[in-house]
Every structure is written in C-alpha cells, then in structure tokens.
One Martini backbone bead per residue (centre of mass of N, CA, C, O) as a GRO file, in nm:
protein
  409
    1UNK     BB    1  -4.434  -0.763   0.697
    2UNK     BB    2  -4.107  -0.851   0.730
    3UNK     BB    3  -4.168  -1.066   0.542
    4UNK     BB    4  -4.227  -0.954   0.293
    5UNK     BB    5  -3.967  -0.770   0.320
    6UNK     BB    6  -3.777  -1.042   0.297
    7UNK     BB    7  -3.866  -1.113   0.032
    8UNK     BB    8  -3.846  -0.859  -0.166
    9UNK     BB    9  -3.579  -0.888  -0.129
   10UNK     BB   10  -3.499  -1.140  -0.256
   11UNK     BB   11  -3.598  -1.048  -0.532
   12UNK     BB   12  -3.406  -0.777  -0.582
   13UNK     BB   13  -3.136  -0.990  -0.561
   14UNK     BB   14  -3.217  -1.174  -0.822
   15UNK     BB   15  -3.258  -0.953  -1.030
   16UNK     BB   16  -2.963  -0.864  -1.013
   17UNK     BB   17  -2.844  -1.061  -1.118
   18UNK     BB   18  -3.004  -1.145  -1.321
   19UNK     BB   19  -2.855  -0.958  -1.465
   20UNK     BB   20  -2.564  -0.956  -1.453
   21UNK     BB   21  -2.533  -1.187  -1.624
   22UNK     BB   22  -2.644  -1.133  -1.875
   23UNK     BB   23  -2.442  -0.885  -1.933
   24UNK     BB   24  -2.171  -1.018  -1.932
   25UNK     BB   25  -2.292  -1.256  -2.172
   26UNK     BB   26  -2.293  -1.023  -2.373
   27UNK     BB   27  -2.013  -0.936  -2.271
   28UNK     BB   28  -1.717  -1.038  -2.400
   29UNK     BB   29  -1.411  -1.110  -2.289
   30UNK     BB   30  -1.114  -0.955  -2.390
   31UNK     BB   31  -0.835  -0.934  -2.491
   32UNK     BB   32  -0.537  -0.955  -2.354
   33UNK     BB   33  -0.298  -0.739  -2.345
   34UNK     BB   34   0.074  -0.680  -2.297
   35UNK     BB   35  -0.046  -0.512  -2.091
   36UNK     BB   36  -0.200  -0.359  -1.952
   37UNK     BB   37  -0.548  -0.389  -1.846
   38UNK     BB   38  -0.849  -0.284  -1.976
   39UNK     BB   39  -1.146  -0.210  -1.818
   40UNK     BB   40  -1.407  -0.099  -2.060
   41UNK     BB   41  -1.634  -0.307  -1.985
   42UNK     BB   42  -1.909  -0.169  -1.753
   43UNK     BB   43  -2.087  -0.315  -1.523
   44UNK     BB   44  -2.415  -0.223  -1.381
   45UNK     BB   45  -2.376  -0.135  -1.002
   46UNK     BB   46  -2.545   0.022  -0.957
   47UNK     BB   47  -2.376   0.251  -0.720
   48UNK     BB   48  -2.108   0.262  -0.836
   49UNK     BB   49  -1.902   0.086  -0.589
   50UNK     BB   50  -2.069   0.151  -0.318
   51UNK     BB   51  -2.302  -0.050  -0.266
   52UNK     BB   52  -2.100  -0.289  -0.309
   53UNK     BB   53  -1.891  -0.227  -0.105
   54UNK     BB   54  -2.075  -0.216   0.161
   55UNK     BB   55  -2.161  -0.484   0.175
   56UNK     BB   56  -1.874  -0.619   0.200
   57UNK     BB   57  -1.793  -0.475   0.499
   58UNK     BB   58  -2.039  -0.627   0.605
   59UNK     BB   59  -2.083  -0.921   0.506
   60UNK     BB   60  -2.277  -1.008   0.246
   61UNK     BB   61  -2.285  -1.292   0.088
   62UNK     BB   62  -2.338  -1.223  -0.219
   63UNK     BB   63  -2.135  -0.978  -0.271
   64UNK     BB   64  -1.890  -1.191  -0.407
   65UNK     BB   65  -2.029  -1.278  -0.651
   66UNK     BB   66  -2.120  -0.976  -0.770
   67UNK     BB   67  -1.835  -0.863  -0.808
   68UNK     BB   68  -1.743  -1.040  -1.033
   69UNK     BB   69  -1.933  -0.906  -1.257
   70UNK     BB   70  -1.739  -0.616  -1.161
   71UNK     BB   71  -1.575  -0.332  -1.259
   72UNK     BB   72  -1.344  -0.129  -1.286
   73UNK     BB   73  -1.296   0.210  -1.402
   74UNK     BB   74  -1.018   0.355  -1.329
   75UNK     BB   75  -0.798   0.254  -1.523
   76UNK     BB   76  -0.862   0.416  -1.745
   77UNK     BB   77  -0.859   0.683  -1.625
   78UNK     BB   78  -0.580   0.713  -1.524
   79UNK     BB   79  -0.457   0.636  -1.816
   80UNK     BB   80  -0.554   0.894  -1.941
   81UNK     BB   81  -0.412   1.118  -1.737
   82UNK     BB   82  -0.106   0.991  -1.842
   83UNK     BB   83  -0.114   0.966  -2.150
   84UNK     BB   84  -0.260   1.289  -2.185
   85UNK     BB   85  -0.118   1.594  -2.189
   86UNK     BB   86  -0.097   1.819  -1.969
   87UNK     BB   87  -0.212   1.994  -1.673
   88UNK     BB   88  -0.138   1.933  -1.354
   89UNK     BB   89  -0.415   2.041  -1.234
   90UNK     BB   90  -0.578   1.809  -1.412
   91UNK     BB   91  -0.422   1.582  -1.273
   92UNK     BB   92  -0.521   1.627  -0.949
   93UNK     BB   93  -0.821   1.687  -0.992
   94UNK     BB   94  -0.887   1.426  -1.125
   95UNK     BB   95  -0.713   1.207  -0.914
   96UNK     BB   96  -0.759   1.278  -0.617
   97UNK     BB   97  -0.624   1.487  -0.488
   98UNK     BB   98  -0.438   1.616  -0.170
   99UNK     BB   99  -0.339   1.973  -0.127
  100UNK     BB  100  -0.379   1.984   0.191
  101UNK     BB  101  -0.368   2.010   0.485
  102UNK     BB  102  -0.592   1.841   0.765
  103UNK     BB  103  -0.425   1.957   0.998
  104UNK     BB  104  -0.188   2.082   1.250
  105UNK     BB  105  -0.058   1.845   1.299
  106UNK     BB  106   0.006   1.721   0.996
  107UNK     BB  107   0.201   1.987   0.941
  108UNK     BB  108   0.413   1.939   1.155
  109UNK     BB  109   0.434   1.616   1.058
  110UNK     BB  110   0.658   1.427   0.871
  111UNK     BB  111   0.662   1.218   0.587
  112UNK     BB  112   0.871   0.940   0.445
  113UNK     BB  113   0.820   0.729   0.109
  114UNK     BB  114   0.888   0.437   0.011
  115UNK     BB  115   0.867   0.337  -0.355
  116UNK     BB  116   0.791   0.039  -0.512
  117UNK     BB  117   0.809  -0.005  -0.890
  118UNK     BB  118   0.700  -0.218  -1.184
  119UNK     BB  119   0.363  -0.225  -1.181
  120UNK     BB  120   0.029  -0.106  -1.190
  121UNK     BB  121  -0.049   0.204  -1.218
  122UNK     BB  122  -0.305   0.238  -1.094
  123UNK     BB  123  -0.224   0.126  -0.823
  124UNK     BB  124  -0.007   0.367  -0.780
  125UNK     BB  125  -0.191   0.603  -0.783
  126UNK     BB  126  -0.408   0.489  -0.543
  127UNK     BB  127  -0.170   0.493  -0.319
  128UNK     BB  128  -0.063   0.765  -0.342
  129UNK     BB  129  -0.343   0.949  -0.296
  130UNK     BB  130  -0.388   0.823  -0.023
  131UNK     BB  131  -0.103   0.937   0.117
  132UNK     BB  132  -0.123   1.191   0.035
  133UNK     BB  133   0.072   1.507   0.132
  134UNK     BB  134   0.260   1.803   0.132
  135UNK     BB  135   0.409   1.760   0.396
  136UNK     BB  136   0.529   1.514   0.223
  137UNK     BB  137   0.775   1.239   0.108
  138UNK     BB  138   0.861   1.119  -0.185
  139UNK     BB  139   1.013   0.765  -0.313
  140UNK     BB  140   1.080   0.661  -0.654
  141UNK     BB  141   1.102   0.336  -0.734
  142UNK     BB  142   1.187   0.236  -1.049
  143UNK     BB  143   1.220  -0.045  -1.234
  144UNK     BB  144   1.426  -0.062  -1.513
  145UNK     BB  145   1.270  -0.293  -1.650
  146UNK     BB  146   1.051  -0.106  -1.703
  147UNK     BB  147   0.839   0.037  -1.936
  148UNK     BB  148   0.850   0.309  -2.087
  149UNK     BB  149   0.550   0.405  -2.071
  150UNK     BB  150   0.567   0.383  -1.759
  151UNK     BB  151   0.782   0.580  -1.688
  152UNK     BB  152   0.633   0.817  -1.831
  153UNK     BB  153   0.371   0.845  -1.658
  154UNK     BB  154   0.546   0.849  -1.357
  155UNK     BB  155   0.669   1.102  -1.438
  156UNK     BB  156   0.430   1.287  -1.501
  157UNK     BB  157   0.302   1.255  -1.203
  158UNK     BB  158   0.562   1.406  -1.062
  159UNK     BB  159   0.572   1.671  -1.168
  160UNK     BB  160   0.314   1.746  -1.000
  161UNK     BB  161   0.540   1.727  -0.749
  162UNK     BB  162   0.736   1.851  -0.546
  163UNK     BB  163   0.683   1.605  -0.337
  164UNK     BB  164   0.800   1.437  -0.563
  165UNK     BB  165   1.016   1.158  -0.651
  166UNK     BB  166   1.284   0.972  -0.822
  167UNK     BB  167   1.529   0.810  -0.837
  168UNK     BB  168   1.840   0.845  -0.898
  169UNK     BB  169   1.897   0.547  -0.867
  170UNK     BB  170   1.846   0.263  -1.033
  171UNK     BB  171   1.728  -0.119  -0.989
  172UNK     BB  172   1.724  -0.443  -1.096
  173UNK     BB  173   1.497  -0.608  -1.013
  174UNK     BB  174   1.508  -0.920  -0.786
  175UNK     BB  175   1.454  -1.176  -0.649
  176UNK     BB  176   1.601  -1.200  -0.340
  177UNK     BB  177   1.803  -0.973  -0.359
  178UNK     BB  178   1.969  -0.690  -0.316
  179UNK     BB  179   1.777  -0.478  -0.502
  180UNK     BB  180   1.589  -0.395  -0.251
  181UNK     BB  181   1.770  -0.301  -0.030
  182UNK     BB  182   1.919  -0.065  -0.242
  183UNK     BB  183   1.666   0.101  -0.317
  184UNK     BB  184   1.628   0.228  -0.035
  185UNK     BB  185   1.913   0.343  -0.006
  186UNK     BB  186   1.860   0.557  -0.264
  187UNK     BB  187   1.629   0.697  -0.148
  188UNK     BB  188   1.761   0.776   0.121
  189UNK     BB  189   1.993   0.975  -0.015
  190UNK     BB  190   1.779   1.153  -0.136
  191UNK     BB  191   1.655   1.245   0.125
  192UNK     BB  192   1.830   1.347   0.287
  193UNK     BB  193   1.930   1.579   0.042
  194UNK     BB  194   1.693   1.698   0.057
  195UNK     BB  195   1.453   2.004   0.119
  196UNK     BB  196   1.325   1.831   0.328
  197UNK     BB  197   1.162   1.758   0.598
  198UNK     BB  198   1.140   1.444   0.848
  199UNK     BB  199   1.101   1.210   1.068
  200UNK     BB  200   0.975   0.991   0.868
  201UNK     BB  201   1.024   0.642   0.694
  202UNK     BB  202   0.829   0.453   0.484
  203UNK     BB  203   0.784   0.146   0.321
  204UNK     BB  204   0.660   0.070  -0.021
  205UNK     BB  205   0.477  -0.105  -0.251
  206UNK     BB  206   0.290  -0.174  -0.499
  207UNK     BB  207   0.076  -0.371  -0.317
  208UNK     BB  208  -0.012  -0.178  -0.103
  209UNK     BB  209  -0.271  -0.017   0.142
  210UNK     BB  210  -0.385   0.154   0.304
  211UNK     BB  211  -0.580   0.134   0.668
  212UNK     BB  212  -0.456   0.418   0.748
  213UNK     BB  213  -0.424   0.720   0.849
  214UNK     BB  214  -0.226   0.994   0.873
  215UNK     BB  215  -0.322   1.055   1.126
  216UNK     BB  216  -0.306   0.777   1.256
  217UNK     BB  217   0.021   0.725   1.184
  218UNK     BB  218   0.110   0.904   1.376
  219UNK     BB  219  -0.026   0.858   1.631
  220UNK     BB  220   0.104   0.624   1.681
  221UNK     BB  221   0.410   0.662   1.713
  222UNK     BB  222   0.381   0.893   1.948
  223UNK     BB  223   0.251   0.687   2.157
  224UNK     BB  224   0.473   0.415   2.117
  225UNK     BB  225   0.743   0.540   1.880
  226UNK     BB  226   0.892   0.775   2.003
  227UNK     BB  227   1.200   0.774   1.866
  228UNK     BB  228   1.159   0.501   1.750
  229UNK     BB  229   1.199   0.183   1.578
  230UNK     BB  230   1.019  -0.025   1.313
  231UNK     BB  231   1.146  -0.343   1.326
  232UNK     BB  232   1.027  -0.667   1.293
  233UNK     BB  233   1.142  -0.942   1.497
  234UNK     BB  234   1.409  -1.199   1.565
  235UNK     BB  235   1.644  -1.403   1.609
  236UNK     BB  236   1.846  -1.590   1.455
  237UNK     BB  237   1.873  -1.931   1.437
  238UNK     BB  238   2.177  -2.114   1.421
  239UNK     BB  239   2.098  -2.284   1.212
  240UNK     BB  240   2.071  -2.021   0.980
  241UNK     BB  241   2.378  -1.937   0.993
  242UNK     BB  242   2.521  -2.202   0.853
  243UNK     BB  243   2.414  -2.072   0.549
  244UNK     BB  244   2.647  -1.845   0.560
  245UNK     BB  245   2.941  -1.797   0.376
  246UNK     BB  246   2.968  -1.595   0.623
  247UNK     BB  247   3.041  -1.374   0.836
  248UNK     BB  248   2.972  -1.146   1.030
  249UNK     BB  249   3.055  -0.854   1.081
  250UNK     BB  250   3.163  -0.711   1.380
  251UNK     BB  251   2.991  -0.981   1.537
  252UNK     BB  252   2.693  -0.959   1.428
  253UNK     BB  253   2.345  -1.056   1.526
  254UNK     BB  254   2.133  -1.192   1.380
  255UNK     BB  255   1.847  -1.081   1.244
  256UNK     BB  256   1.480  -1.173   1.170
  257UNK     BB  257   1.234  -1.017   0.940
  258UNK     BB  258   1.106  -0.714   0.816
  259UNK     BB  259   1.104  -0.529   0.532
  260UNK     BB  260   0.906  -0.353   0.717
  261UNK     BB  261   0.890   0.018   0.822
  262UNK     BB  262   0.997   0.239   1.050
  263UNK     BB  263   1.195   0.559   1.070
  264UNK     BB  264   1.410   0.756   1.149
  265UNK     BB  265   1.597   1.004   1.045
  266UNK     BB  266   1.896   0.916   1.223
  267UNK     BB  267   1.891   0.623   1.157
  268UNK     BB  268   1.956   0.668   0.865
  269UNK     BB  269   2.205   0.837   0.907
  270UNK     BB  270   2.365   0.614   1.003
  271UNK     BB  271   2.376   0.402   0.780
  272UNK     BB  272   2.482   0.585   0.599
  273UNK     BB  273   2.801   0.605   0.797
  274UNK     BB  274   2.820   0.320   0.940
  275UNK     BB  275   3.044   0.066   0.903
  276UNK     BB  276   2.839  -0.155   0.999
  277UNK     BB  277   2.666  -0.104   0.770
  278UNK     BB  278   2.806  -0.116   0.574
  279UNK     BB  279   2.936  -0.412   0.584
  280UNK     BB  280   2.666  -0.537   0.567
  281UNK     BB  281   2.589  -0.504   0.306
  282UNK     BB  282   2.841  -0.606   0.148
  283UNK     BB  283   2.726  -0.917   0.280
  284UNK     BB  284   2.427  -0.921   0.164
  285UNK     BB  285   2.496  -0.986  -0.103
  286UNK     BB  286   2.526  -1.332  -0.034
  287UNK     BB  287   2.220  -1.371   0.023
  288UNK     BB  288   1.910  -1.397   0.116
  289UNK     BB  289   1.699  -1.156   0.156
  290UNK     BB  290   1.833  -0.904   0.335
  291UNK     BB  291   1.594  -0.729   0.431
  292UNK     BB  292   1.526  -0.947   0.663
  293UNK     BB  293   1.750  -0.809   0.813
  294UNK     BB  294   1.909  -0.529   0.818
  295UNK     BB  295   1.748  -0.396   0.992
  296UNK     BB  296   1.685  -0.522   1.261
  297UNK     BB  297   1.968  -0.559   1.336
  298UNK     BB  298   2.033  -0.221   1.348
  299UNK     BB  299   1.854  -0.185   1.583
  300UNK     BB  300   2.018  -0.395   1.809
  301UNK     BB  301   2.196  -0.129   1.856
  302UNK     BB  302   2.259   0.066   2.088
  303UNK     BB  303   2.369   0.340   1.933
  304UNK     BB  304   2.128   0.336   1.773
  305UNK     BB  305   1.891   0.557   1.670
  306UNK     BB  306   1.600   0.448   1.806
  307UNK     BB  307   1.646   0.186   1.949
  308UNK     BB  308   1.489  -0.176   1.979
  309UNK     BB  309   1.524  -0.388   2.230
  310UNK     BB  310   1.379  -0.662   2.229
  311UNK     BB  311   1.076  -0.650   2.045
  312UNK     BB  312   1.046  -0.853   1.800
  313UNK     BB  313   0.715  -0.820   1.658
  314UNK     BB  314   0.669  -0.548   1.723
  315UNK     BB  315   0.438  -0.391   1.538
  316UNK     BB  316   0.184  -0.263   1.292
  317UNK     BB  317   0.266  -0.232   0.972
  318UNK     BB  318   0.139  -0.519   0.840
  319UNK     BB  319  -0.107  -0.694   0.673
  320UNK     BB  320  -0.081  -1.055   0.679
  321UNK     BB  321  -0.184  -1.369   0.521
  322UNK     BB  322  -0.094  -1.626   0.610
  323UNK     BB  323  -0.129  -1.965   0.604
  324UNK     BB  324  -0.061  -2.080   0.845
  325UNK     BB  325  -0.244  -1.878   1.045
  326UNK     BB  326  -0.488  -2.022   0.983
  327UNK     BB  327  -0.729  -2.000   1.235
  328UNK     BB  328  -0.571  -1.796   1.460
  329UNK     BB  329  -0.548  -1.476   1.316
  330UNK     BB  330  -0.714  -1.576   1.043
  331UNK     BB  331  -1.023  -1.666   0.851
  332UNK     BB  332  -0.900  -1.694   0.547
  333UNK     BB  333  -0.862  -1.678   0.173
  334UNK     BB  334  -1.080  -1.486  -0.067
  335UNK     BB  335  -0.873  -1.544  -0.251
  336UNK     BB  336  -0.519  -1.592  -0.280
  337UNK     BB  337  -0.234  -1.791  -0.311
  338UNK     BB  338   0.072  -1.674  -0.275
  339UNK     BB  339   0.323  -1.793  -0.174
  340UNK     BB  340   0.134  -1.784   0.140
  341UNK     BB  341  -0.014  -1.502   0.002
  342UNK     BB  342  -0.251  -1.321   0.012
  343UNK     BB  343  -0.484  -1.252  -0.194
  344UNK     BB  344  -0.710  -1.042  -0.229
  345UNK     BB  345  -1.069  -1.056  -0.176
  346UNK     BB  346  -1.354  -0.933  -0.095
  347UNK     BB  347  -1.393  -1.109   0.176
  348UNK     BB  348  -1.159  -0.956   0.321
  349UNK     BB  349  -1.282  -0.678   0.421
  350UNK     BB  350  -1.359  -0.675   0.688
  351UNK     BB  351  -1.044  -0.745   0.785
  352UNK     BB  352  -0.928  -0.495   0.743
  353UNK     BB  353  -1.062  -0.291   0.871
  354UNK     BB  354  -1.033  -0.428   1.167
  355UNK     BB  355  -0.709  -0.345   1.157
  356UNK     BB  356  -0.414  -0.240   1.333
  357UNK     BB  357  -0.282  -0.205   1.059
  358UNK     BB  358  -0.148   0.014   0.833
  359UNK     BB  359  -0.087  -0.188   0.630
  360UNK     BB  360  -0.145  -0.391   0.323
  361UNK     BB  361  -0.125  -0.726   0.213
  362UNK     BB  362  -0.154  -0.821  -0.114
  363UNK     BB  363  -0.234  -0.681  -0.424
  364UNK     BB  364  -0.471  -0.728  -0.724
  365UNK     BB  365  -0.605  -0.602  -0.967
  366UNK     BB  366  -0.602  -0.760  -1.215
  367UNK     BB  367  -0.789  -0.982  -1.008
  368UNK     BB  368  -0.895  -0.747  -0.827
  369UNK     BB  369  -1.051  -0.439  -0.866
  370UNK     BB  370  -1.229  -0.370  -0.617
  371UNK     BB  371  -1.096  -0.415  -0.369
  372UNK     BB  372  -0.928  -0.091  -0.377
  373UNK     BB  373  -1.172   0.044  -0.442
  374UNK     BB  374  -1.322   0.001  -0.181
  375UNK     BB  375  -1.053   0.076   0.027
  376UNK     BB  376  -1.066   0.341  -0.165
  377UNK     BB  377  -1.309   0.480  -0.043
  378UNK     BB  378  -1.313   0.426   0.275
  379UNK     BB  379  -1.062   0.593   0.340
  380UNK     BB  380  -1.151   0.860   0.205
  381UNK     BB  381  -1.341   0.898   0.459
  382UNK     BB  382  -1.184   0.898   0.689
  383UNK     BB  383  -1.036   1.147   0.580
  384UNK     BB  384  -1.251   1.335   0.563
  385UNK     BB  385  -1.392   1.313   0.892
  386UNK     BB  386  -1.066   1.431   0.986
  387UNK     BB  387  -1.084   1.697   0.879
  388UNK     BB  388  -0.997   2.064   0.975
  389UNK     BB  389  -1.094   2.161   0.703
  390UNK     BB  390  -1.231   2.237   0.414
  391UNK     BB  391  -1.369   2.061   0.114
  392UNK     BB  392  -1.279   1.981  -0.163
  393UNK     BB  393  -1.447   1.848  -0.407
  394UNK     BB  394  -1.234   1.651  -0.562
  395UNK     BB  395  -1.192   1.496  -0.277
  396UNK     BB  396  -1.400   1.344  -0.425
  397UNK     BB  397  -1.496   1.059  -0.597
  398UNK     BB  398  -1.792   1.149  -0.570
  399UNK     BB  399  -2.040   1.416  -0.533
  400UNK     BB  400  -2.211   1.136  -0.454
  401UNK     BB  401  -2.243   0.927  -0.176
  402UNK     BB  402  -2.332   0.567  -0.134
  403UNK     BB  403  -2.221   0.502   0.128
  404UNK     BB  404  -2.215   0.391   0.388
  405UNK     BB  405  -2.188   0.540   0.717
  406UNK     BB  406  -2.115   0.348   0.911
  407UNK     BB  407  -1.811   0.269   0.822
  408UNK     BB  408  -1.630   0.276   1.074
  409UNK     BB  409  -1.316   0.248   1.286
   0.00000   0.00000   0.00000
C-alpha cells in the first residue's frame, strides 16, 4: 500500500510539472518595462504560494525547478496601494502591517532602524512590513538619484506611519565611496533629535530580510549584548594601512569589518560629538568603502559607549554566503554569485531559516521573487506564533494558511 502510495505522489506531482510547463508556454513572458517589472501574469501553483513554499524549507527536490514556473503576485498588489492615492487606514490594512505591539515586553523595548534604499519598491515594502511595529522608530534614506516616482509612492508609505519617516538630508549613493557611510550618519542625527526614544539602532539596506523575530531580535541583544555594541570586525593589517592617503586621525588603529551593526543609543550620541569620530569621518572621504573601518574603528575606543573591545567577529547581525566560504560555513549558492556574494535562490532557503544571524543578505525580487515572499510568509508565522495579544485578521496574508505548521524555529 505504502508503494502505491508514493507511486501516485509522483504522478500527481508529474502531472502538476506538465501543468505548470503548459501553462508558462501558453503565456508568453512579457517585454519587461524601464522601471521595475511587474509580473502581471500569474502561473497557478496549487495554494500559492503557501504550499509550494512549504516544500521548499522542506528541501523537496523538485521544488526549485517548480518555482521556476511560479511569480509572486504582491508586486503588482503592493504597487496598486503605493500609487493609487487613498486613506492610510487601507494602506496599512491593505499591506498587513502590525499596529500594535505583540508582547509587553516588545512595548517597553525600542528600536531605531536605519534603511537605505534606492530600488525595488515592493522589496522595500515587505521589508518594512516584516520590521515594522509601532513602538520602533524608522530612518529611510532614499537615494537621491532614484526616480522621481519611486520617491513619491515611498513618501507615500512613509506618511501613513508616524514612526517612519525620510532622512532630511539625502545623499546621491555611489559604490564604496563616503556616501553610504555619510547617509547612516544623517539618519543618525535625525534619530537622535526626533521625540521617539530608543534603546538601539540597526542599519539595513533594501536587499536584507529579518530571519529573526523582533522579539527574538530583543532576547538576543539583551541576553548577549546588553548596553554594548555589535560591530563584527578584527584588526586591519598593517600592509592594508599602507595603502591609505593619509595617516589616520589621533594615532586611531583602524580596523576592518562589517557595515552592518547594531549601536547603543548613547554610543551614537558620542559619534555625533566626538572630535576622534568627526576626524575619522573627514579622513573617511578618501579611502575605499569606509563604512567597513568607521564602526569598528570607534567601538575599539575604550571611553566610547557600549564598546566592545577585541571582540573580533562575534555578533550574529547578517547572514551571507560568501564564495569563499563555500564547503565550510555554508552548503554553496542555490541562486547565484554577484561579487562573491550569494544572491539568494529558492534552495537556500532551508538554510536561511537555519541561520543565527538577524537578518540576511542579500536578495533580488527582480530575479528570483519567490525567494522573500516565501521567507515572509515564513517570519510572519513566526511572528504571530509569538504574539501575547489577540490577532488582527489582516495581519495574516491570506485568511487560511496553507503552510505546513511544522515550520517552526
């Protein structure tokens, strides 16, 4: 009976293939416009895309080749609520944000975050959505140079949140120049003077994705990480300092690290007036990518706030699979390498969900859009699973879920 039994899944799971090729060849994929694309035609894949997710955290084989086949659906829903201009009540219940805190706990404890962003609306939306809870305090910087559309319908978003709002000063972003670390630093002076109070503040760019909750991103800070700053890092070489203009400011020993922190509130208030951090920034201006020295860097003092000294690379803030790595931190990319970095595809997800780390990097809806709506369906479980409040009916994304309930962390 058992032989039977797994004779008839593989022809129903033949017969859903040959079903999704039909239908994809049926309908031709579309001239992709100059702005972001919308994928307007949408394959039928079983309880999309709950059960076809399901399987994937599963790691079934045939799943990623099934994926294939599957677009998501919310770009375009997410679009229609950004650029049709309405009442912010349904844009918030539209877009199943989180209105209120989810534990007393969650209430008492605030966090300030900082995003960069530049393209990929609907990335950007379930992101924030994913983060998003009233008693945290939001900082988007928009890239200067993003267009003028784009900018409106993030306005948009933004005004609909009395915690969330725009940097007042923008900066046109360039690749490894000053202008990324320059951007956290305007964000930083807004937080900081804005009438929200905050415990910490962590930065993201518009390619991360919580894979912790915000509860769980608490309990860790709190458990590990109480009053002191994460700023994953080590020593820089002294043959890598031969390479810099200048001599650094104060005689400061540079270290090199991650972009990605987590900061104490009083340690920001030092950046913000320390002459040793005003210098270093100026100094910043003509190195490569300064963002991986500035943190680290001022965390090694020992009068700053919160420092953590020879802490090394401890602090789980990002996962990401670098290419190197491959074979020995992580199992290789099931998407594919930008610059040695993982750009994730459906079959990393089992080891997303996996990870110890906060939050991941980095994903492309463009390129694979399954890939973030599968990992928020996942969080959003996750997070409700945990909630000490009753449930808002539209905080769940569909009315009846079909993901395997098994799925837990």
């Amino acid at each position: 009976m058992s032989q039977l039994r797994v004779t008839k899944s593989g022809l129903v799971v033949s017969a859903v293939i040959c079903i999704f090729i039909f239908l994809y060849l049926r309908n031709p994929t579309p001239a992709e416009p100059e702005e972001e694309p919308v994928h307007s035609e949408v394959v039928e894949c079983g309880f999309y895309p709950d059960e076809l997710c399901s399987a994937l955290f599963e790691g079934k084989g045939a799943a990623p080749q099934i994926a294939k086949f599957c677009k998501t659906p919310h770009k375009s829903e997410i679009h229609a609520h950004l650029h049709t201009p309405g009442n912010c009540s349904r844009i918030s219940r539209g877009l199943h944000f989180i209105t209120r805190p989810l534990s007393t706990e969650e209430g008492d404890f605030s966090l300030a975050y900082i995003i960069t962003i530049h393209k990929e609306l609907a990335m950007f939306v379930q992101l924030l959505r994913a983060i998003y809870v009233p008693q945290n305090v939001y900082c988007i910087h928009v890239d200067e140079k993003a267009p003028k559309k784009y900018k409106t319908a993030v306005q948009t978003l933004v005004n609909c949140f009395e915690n969330v709002f725009i940097s007042s000063k923008r900066e046109k972003m360039a690749y490894a120049g000053l202008t990324r670390l320059q951007a956290d630093i305007n964000c930083m002076k807004d937080l900081v003077h804005s009438k929200f109070q905050w415990n910490y503040v962590i930065n993201l760019c518009g390619q991360d994705f919580p894979i912790k909750t915000n509860r769980e991103i608490i309990h860790y800070i709190r458990s590990k990480w109480n009053d002191k700053n994460i700023t994953p890092g080590a020593i820089q070489p002294p043959h890598i300092n031969n390479r810099f203009k200048d001599k650094p400011p104060h005689n400061l020993t540079i270290y090199f690290g991650s972009a990605y922190y987590v900061l104490t509130r009083k340690f920001v208030e030092f950046i913000l007036t320390d002459i040793r951090a005003k210098d270093m920034l100026q100094w910043s201006k003509d190195i490569r990518s300064p963002e991986q020295h500035y943190w680290v860097t001022l965390n090694q003092l020992k009068d700053a706030p919160g420092a953590t000294l020879d802490a090394g690379w401890e602090g789980n803030v990002r996962a990401i699979k670098w290419k190197s790595e491959e074979g020995n931190v992580h199992d290789g990319c099931k998407g594919r390498y930008v610059q040695d970095i993982c750009v994730y595809g459906p079959g990393d997800l089992p080891w997303l969900i996996q990870s110890s780390s906060l939050f991941a990097y980095k994903f492309e809806p463009s390129t694979d859009p399954l890939v973030v709506t599968c990992l928020e369906r996942w969080h959003r479980l996750q997070v409700l699973r945990q909630a000490e409040v009753p449930i808002e009916p539209h905080w769940h994304f569909h009315q009846q879920s079909h993901f395997n309930m098994r799925l837990n962390h």
